[in-house]
C-alpha positions, 0 to 999 in steps of 0.5 A, a space after each residue: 536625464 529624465 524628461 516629463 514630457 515625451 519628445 515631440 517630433 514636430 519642432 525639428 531641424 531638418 534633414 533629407 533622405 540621400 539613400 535607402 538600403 532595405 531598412 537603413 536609409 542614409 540622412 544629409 544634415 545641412 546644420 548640426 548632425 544628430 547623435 548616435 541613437 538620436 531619434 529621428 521621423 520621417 512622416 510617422 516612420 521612425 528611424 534611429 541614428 546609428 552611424 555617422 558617415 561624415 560630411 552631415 551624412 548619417 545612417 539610421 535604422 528604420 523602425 517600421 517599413 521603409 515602404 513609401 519614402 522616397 529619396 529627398 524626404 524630409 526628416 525631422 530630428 528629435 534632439 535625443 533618443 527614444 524616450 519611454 513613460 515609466 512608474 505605475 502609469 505602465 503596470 498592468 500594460 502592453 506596450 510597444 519599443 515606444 512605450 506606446 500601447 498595443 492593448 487597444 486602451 489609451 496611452 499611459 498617462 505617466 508623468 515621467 519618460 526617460 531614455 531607454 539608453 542608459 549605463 548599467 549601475 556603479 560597482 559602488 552602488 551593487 550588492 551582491 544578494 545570497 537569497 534563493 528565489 522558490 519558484 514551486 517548481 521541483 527540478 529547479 528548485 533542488 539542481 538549479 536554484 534560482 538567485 535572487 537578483 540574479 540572471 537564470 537562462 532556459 536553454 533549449 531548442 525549439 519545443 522543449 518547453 522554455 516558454 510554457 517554463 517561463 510561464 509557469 515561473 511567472 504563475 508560481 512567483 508573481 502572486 508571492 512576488 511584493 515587487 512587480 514583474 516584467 515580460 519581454 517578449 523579444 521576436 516571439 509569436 504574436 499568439 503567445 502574447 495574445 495568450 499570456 496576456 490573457 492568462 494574466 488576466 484570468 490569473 490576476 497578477 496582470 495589474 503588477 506586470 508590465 508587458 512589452 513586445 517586439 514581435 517577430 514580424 517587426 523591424 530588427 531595430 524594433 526587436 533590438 531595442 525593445 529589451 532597452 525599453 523594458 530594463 529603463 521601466 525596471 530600473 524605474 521601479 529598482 531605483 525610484 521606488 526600491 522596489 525587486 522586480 521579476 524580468 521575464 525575456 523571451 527569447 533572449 537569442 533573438 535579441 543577438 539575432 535582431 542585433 546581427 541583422 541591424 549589424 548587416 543592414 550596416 555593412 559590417 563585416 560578420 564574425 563568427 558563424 555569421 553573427 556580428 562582430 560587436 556581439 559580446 559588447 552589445 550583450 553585455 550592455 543589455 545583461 550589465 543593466 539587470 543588476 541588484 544595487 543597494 536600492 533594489 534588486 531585478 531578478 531575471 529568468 531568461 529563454 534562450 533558444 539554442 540553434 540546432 542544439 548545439 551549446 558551443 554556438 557563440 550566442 548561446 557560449 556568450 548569454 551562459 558567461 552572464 548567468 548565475 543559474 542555466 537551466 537546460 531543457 533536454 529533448 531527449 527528457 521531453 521526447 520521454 515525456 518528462 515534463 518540465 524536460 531539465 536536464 539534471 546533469 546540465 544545469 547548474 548554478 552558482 547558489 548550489 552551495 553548503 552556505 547559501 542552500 545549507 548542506 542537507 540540500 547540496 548532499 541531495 542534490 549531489 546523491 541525486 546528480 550522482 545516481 541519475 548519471 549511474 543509470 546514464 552509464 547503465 543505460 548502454 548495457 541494459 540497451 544490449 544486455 537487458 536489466 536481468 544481467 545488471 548487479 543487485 546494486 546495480 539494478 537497485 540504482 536503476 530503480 531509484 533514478 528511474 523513481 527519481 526522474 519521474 519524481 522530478 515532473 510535475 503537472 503545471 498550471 498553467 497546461 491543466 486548461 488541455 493537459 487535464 491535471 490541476 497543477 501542483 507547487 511544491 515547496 522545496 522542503 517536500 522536494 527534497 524529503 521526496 527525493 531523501 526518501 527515494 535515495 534511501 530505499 532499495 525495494 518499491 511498493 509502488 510502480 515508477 508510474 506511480 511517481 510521474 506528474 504527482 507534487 510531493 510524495 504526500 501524493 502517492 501516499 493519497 493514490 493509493 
């Protein structure tokens, strides 16, 4: 239910501190017990109801340091949950899980704030989108393509490259985007807000995207619920305005880790390798809400951090069973320097297809997938024996992957500012006319370093 106001925490009934256990301090109601997720203040420090121990007792979940309370505080109780401002008051924002501003300007003057708990939309209400998102970017456009409306994970471990993707996405689609866009920084850096925010700036797309930030030095409930606080602000644009919206997440991981951590603070005993036992329900309640409906859509593009590489963790196992395209960053791939570092054997997506991409483009991609993992089995044997001991043909299937691998990098803009080339886009015609022409030769004039960091092969024609 939408309120117009925000809700005031001075006009409550009252209840007293009975414990504190690091971040969970347990509550005694004496009149009526608040609801699970009802907001609650003691002082200025926000708490959030998450269990009912019975007897007027609850047990809520500290959203700031619980350093200076003491037992028999008194805390006041909202009567509801968090409440957040949306519409066009919170565009070109930062903003924190409350809604509140962390840019240094005064609140949003919004008309409207809703509670950032709500259901995924009706079955009744959702359409499924056959449309192709063009991100500029050549790896994914061809072996990944990104739906619109739907959700796309970047894979990788720490410094592969998903945040320096992710910002090279929002480069390359807001500026073409008619909607708005919406980033989710979940336990990231404060740095790389600092830096995004002012790249937006410069870049002038900041005024159509919102900016919400739980950082990684704030409380787990801070950071569990701050993805909730971004999808209700999304929703509004969806729903309200019939607007498609860009949502950006960084690091999606750190959402289940956040979640994990309120789940130990709780008591509940941990399921498998340590995480908590409502892992799979908690995800889908966030990823259920990102959906297209008849009114719009919300299109999201989501890092995932991969803990030790191993993709048979079970966060990473879970967040793959809701995406529709999963883009894997390689360390090997960006150890060689093959930036953006994909891995072309790994990713996948369920818009790869005949009917949705057209067939030239699935006959590409496949003869691409094909002849880079040739050269993978090939690899071995040139490591013993060396290239010279190789067939004709297979020699010429080296030379092509090799081509197509450094074919597949592209120089982005938004490193040029330290990496000194400016950044290219490329559109997925000149994608797949470049690797259509490196597939069908068998002899090159032109060296593989030729083919490394370029756009289309327009490029190599203009060095010569």
């Amino acid at each position: 239910m939408a309120l117009k106001t925000p809700l005031n925490p001075d006009s409550m009934t009252d209840g007293r501190i009975a414990a504190i256990r690091g971040g969970v301090v347990d509550v005694k109601f004496d009149g009526p017990v608040p609801s699970i997720h009802d907001l609650l203040y003691v002082g200025k420090i926000a708490l959030e109801v998450a269990g009912l121990i019975g007897n007027g007792m609850v047990r809520a979940i500290a959203m700031a340091p619980v350093r200076g309370l003491g037992l028999g505080m008194t805390v006041r109780a909202t009567g509801g949950p968090i409440h957040v401002p949306v519409g066009d008051a919170v565009l070109g924002r930062m903003l924190d899980v409350f809604g509140a501003p962390i840019d240094d300007r005064p609140a949003p003057m919004a008309t409207e704030y809703r509670s950032i708990h709500q259901s995924p939309p009706k079955l009744s209400d959702r359409v499924l989108h056959s449309q192709i998102l063009e991100t500029g970017i050549k790896a994914i456009d061809l072996l990944s393509p990104i739906e619109r409306g739907g959700k796309t994970g970047l894979f990788g471990g720490a410094g592969v490259g998903k945040t320096v993707l992710i910002t090279e996405l929002i480069n390359n689609t807001v500026e073409r985007h008619k909607g708005v866009s919406l980033f989710c920084g979940i336990g990231e850096r404060s740095r790389e807000a600092e830096e995004l925010y002012r790249e937006m700036g410069v870049a002038g797309v900041r005024e159509k995207t919102v900016m919400l930030f739980g950082q990684m030095n704030e409380a787990p409930g801070v950071r569990f619920l701050v993805g909730n606080t971004a999808l209700t602000m999304a929703e509004y644009f969806r729903d309200d305005k019939g607007q498609d919206v860009l949502l950006l997440i960084d690091n999606i991981f750190r959402f289940v880790q956040a979640g994990s951590e309120v789940s130990g603070l709780m008591g509940r005993m941990p399921s498998r390798v340590g995480y908590q036992p409502t892992l799979a329900t908690e995800l889908a309640a966030l990823e259920e809400r990102i959906t297209s409906t008849i009114r719009g859509a919300i299109t999201s593009i989501q890092a995932v951090y991969v803990p030790a590489d191993d993709f048979t963790d079970p966060a990473a196992a879970h967040i793959f069973s809701h995406l529709s395209a999963s883009v894997v960053l390689s360390r090997k791939r960006a150890s060689e320097g093959l930036y953006p570092a994909v891995d072309p054997l790994a990713s996948a997506s369920v818009m790869l297809t005949p009917s949705v991409v057209g067939q030239r483009h699935y006959d590409i991609a496949r003869a691409v997938r094909r002849t880079l993992a040739e050269y993978e089995e090939l690899r071995d044997i040139i490591a013993m024996l060396g290239l010279e001991e190789l067939s004709s043909a297979d020699r010429a299937t080296v030379a092509r992957a090799r081509r197509l691998e450094r074919f597949l990098t592209q120089p982005f803009f938004t490193t040029g500012s330290f990496s000194g080339m400016d950044g290219k886009r490329v559109a997925i015609e000149d994608t797949l006319t470049g690797c259509e022409t490196i597939l069908a030769q068998t002899q090159f004039d032109r060296p593989e370093s030729a083919y490394y960091m370029i756009g289309g092969l327009d490029d190599l024609e203009a060095n010569p």
